[in-house]
N, C-alpha and C positions, 0 to 999 in steps of 0.2 A: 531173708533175715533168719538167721538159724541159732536161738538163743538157748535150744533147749535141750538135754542128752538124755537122760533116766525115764521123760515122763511123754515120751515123743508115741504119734502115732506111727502104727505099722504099716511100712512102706513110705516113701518118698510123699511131702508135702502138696495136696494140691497149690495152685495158685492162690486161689481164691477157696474162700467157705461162704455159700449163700443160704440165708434162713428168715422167714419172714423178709422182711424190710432191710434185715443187713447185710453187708457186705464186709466177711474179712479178707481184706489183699495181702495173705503174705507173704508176698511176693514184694508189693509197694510197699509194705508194713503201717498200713492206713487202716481205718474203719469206717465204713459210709454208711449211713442210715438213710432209707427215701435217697438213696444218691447223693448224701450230701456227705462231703466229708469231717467227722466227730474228731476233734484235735484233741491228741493222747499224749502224755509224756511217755518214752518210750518204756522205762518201768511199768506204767501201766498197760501199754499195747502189750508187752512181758508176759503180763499174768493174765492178761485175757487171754493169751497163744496156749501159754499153759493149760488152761483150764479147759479153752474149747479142743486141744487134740488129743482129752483124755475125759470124752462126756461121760456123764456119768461116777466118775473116781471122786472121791472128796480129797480135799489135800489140806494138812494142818498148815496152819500160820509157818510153823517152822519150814515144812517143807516147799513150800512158797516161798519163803524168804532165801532159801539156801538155792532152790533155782532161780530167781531172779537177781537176791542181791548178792551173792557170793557169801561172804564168811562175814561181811556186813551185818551189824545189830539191825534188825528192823523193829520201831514201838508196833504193838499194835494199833494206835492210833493212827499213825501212818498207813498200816496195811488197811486200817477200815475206810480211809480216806482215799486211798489207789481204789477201794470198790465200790465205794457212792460215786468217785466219779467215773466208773466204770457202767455202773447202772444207769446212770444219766444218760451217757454217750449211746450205748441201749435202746434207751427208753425204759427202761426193766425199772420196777419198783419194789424197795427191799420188803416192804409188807405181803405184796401178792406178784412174786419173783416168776418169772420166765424161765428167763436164763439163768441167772447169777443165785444161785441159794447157797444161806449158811444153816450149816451145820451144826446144832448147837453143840458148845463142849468137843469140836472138834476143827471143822474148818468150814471151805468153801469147795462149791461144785458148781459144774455147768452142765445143765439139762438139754439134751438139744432138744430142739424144738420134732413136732413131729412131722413125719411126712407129708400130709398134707398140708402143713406152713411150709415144709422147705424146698429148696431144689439144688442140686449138682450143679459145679459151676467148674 
């Protein structure tokens, strides 16, 4: 699933991304937490892809919205909504965030996790 052009990691996609408990296949375009599979609308699988092949970058609303929904209005209401249930799918809590942290007065970022949570997959 290759949804992404500007904010893409360098070099070719692995299959999978493994960190802690999760599992991104995007390759399947799934999300497994503990192995189980977390059902994502694919807008949201979207901007998780986004987020985790550029950890660390913050990205405003707009520019999330313009990689995921094209020239599409996105509310921000919507977009907070695509990231609570992003969190959940997770486990991630927007209080004491992991992965998923915002940014105030600007956007959303993905921390990866560190080495000693992750592994190469």
């Amino acid at each position: 699933m290759k949804i992404l052009s500007r904010f893409a990691m360098s070099g070719p996609d692995p299959p999978q991304l493994v960190f802690d408990d999760i599992t991104l296949d995007l390759a399947g375009g799934r999300l497994l937490r503990e192995g189980r599979p977390q059902p994502l609308h694919p807008d949201a699988f979207a901007v998780l892809c986004l987020l985790v092949r550029s950890p660390g970058q913050v990205f405003s609303p707009a520019e999330i919205a313009e990689e995921v929904w094209g020239r599409r209005p996105v509310s921000p209401a919507r977009l907070g909504a695509v990231m609570a249930r992003l969190r959940e799918a997770l486990g991630d809590d927007a209080e004491h965030p992991r992965y998923l942290c915002l940014v105030p007065g600007y956007g959303y970022r993905f921390d990866r996790p560190s080495a000693a949570s992750s592994r190469p997959h």
